[in-house]
C-alpha positions as CSV (number, residue, x, y, z in Angstrom):
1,X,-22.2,3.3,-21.0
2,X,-18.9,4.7,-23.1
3,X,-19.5,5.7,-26.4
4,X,-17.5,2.5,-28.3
5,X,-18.4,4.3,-32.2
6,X,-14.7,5.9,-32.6
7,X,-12.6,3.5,-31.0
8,X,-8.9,2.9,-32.2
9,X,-7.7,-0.8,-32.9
10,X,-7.4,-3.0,-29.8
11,X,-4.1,-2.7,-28.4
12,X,-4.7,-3.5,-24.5
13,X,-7.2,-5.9,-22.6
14,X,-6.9,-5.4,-18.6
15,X,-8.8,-8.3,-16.5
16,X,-10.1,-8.4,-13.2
17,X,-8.8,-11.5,-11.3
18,X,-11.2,-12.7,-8.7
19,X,-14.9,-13.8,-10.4
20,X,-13.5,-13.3,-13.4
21,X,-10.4,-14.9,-14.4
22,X,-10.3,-17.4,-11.1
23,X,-13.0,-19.1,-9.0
24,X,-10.8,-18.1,-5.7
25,X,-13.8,-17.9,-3.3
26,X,-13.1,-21.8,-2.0
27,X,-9.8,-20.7,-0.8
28,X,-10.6,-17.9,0.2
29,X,-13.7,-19.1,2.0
30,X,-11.7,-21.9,3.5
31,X,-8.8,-19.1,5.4
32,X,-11.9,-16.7,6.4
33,X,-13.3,-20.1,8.5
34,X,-9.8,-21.1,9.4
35,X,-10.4,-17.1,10.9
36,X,-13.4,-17.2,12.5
37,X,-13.7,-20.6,14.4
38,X,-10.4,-19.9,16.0
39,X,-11.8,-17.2,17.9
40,X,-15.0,-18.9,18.4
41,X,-17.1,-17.7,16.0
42,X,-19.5,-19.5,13.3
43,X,-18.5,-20.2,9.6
44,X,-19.5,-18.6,7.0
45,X,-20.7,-19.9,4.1
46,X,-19.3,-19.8,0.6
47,X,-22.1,-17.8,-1.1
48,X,-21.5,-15.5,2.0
49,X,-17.8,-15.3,0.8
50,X,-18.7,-14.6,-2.4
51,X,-20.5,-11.8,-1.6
52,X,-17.5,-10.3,0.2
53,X,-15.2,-10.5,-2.3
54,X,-14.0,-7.4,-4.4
55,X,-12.7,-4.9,-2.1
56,X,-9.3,-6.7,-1.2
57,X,-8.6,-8.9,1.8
58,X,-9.3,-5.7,4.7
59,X,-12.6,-5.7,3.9
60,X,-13.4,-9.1,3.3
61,X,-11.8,-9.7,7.0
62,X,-14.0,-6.8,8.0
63,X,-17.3,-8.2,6.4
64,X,-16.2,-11.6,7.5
65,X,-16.6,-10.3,11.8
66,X,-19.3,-7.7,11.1
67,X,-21.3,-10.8,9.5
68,X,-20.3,-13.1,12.7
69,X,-21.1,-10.6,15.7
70,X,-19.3,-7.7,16.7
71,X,-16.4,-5.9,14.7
72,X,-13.1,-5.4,16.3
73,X,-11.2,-2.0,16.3
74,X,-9.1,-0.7,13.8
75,X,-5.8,-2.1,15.4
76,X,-7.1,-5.5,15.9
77,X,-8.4,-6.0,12.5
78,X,-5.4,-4.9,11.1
79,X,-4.1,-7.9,12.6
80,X,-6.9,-10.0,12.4
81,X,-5.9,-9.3,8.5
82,X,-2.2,-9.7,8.5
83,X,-3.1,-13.4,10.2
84,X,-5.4,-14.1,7.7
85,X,-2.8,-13.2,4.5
86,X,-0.5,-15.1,6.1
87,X,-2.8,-18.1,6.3
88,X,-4.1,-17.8,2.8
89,X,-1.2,-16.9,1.0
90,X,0.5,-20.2,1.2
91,X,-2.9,-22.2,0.4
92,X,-4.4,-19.9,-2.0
93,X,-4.3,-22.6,-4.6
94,X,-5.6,-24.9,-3.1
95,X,-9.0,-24.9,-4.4
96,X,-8.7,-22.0,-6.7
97,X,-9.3,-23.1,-10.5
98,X,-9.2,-21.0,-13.4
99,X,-12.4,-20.7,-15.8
100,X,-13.1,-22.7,-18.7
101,X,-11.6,-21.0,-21.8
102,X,-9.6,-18.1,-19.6
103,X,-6.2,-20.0,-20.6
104,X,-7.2,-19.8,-24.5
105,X,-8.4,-16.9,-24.4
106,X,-5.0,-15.0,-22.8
107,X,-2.6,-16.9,-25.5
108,X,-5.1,-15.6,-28.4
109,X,-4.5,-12.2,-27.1
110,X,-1.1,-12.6,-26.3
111,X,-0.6,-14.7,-30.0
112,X,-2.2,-11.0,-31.7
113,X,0.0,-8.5,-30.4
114,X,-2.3,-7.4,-27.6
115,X,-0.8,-6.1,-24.5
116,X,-2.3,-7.8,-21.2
117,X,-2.6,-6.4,-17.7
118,X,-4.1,-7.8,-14.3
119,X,-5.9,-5.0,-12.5
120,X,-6.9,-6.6,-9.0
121,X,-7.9,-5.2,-5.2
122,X,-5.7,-8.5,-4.2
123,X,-2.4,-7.8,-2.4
124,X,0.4,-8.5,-5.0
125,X,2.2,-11.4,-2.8
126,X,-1.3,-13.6,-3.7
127,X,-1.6,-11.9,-7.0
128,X,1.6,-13.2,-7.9
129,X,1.6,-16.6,-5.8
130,X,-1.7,-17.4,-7.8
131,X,-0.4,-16.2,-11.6
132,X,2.4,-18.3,-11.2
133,X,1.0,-21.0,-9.8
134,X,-1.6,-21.5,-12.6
135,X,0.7,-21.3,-14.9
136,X,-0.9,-17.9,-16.4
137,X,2.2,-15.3,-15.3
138,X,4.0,-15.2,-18.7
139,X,0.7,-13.7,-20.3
140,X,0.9,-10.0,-18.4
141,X,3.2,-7.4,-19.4
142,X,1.7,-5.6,-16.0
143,X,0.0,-6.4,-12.5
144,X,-1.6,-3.5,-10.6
145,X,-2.4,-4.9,-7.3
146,X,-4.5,-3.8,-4.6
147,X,-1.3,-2.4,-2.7
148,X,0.6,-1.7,-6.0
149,X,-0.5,2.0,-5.9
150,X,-0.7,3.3,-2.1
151,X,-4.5,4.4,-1.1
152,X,-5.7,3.3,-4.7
153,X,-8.0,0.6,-5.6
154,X,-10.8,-0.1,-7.7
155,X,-13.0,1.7,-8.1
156,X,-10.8,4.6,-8.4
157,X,-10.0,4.9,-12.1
158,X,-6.4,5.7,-11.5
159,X,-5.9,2.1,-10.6
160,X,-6.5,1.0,-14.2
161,X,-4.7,4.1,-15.7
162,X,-2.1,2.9,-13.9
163,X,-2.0,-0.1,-16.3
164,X,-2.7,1.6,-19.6
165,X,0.6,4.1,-18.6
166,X,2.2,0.9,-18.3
167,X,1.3,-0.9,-21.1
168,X,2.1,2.3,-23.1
169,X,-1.4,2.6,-24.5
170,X,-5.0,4.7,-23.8
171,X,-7.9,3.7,-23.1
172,X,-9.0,4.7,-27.0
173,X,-7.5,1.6,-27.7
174,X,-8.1,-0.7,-24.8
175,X,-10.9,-2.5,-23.4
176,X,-11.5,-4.0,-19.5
177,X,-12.8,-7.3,-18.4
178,X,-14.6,-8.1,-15.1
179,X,-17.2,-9.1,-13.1
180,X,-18.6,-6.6,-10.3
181,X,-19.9,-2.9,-9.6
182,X,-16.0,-1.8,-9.2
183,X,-14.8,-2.6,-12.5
184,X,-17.8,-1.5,-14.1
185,X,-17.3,2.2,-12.3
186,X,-13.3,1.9,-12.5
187,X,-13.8,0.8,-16.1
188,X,-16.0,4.1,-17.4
189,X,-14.3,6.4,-15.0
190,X,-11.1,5.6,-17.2
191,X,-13.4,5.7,-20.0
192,X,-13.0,2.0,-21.0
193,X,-15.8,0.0,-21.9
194,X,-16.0,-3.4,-20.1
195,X,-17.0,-6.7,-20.6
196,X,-18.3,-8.5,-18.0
197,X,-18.4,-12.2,-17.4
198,X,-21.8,-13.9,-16.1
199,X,-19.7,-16.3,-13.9
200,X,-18.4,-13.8,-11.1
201,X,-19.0,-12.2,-7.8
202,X,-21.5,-9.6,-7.9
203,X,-24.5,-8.2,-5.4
204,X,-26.1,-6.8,-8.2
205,X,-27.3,-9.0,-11.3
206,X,-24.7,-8.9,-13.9
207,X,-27.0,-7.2,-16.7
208,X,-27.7,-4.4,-14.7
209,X,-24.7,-3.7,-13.9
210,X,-24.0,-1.2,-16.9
211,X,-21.4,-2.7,-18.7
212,X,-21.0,-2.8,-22.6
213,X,-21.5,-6.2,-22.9
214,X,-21.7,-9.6,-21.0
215,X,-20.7,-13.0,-21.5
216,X,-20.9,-16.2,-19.9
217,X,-17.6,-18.0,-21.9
218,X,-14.6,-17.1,-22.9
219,X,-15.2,-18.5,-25.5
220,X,-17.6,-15.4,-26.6
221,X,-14.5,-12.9,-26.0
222,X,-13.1,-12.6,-29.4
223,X,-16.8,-12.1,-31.0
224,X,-17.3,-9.5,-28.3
225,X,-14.0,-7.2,-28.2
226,X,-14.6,-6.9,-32.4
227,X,-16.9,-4.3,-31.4
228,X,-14.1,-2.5,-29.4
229,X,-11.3,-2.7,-32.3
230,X,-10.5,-5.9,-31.9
């Protein structure tokens, strides 16, 4: 837990995109089968998807064989990959929908003053592809992707300092949203509390997860983030 008891006023809130702001796993579920039954092996299911997401698209392509039969090498899931983003990318709003309330909840920040950033394991192409196409782009000042920063992701801290640097701010006076282990150890690495939403992917139950608080609405987030300087 980070100590919240001499927190400055709330000038930044980062969100996580996948399980948090967006239900993507139906897409995303839908390009992994598209995958796997075109080289003969069995679907996967959605829950199994769900489970899988978190660590960006390599490793979800990676759990996807490893959970069908054997894994391919390194070069051949490397392609394996680069077929699958090119695949998804162009359907990746098919299914995808955001979460009740996440729309109302980015224009009451973005009405205050409050600098917004998306801090995602997603490649940026997607990243993008989805903001836009939800209509939701306008609300970031920054995106830090999962290939924004070469060799960093979350959980690595540095992924979210990376937005704080770019939203001119610290992490004194900024708070994190998510929904899974990485943005909980990303989050308090950077020294950020987080709030985590009920409604995500996670292996682990959301209330043991550590963060400083959870919520199953955004319609709770502006209650919440008072405790943060906000």
């Amino acid at each position: 837990m980070i100590d919240t008891t001499h927190r400055g006023p709330l000038k930044a809130v980062l969100f996580d995109l996948d399980g948090t702001l967006i239900d993507s796993a139906p897409d995303l579920h839908g390009a992994a089968n598209h995958m796997l039954t075109a080289l003969g092996r069995r679907e996967v299911s959605l829950r199994e998807v769900q489970m899988m997401i978190g660590d960006g698209v390599p490793m979800l392509v990676q759990r996807c064989f490893a959970a069908t039969g054997d894994t391919p090498d390194a070069d051949a899931l490397a392609e394996h990959t680069r077929r699958y983003v090119e695949y998804y990318e162009p359907r990746s709003t098919v299914l995808t929908a955001l979460y009740p309330g996440a729309t109302d909840a980015l224009a009451a920040l973005k009405d205050r003053g409050v600098g917004l950033a998306i801090c995602t394991n997603k490649v940026g192409g997607a990243t993008m592809e989805i903001l836009a196409k939800l209509g939701i782009d306008h609300y970031f000042d920054c995106v830090i992707a999962g290939d924004t920063l070469p060799g960093i992701k979350k959980p690595d801290p540095r992924h979210l300092g990376a937005a704080l640097e770019r939203l001119e701010t610290t992490a004194e006076n900024a708070v994190m949203i998510g929904d899974n282990a990485n943005d909980v150890i990303a989050a308090h690495g950077a020294n950020l509390p987080i709030v985590l939403l009920g409604h995500g992917y996670t292996k682990i139950p959301v209330h043991e997860l550590g963060g400083e608080a959870v919520i199953d609405h955004f319609d709770q987030l502006p209650q919440v983030l008072r405790r943060f300087g906000g």
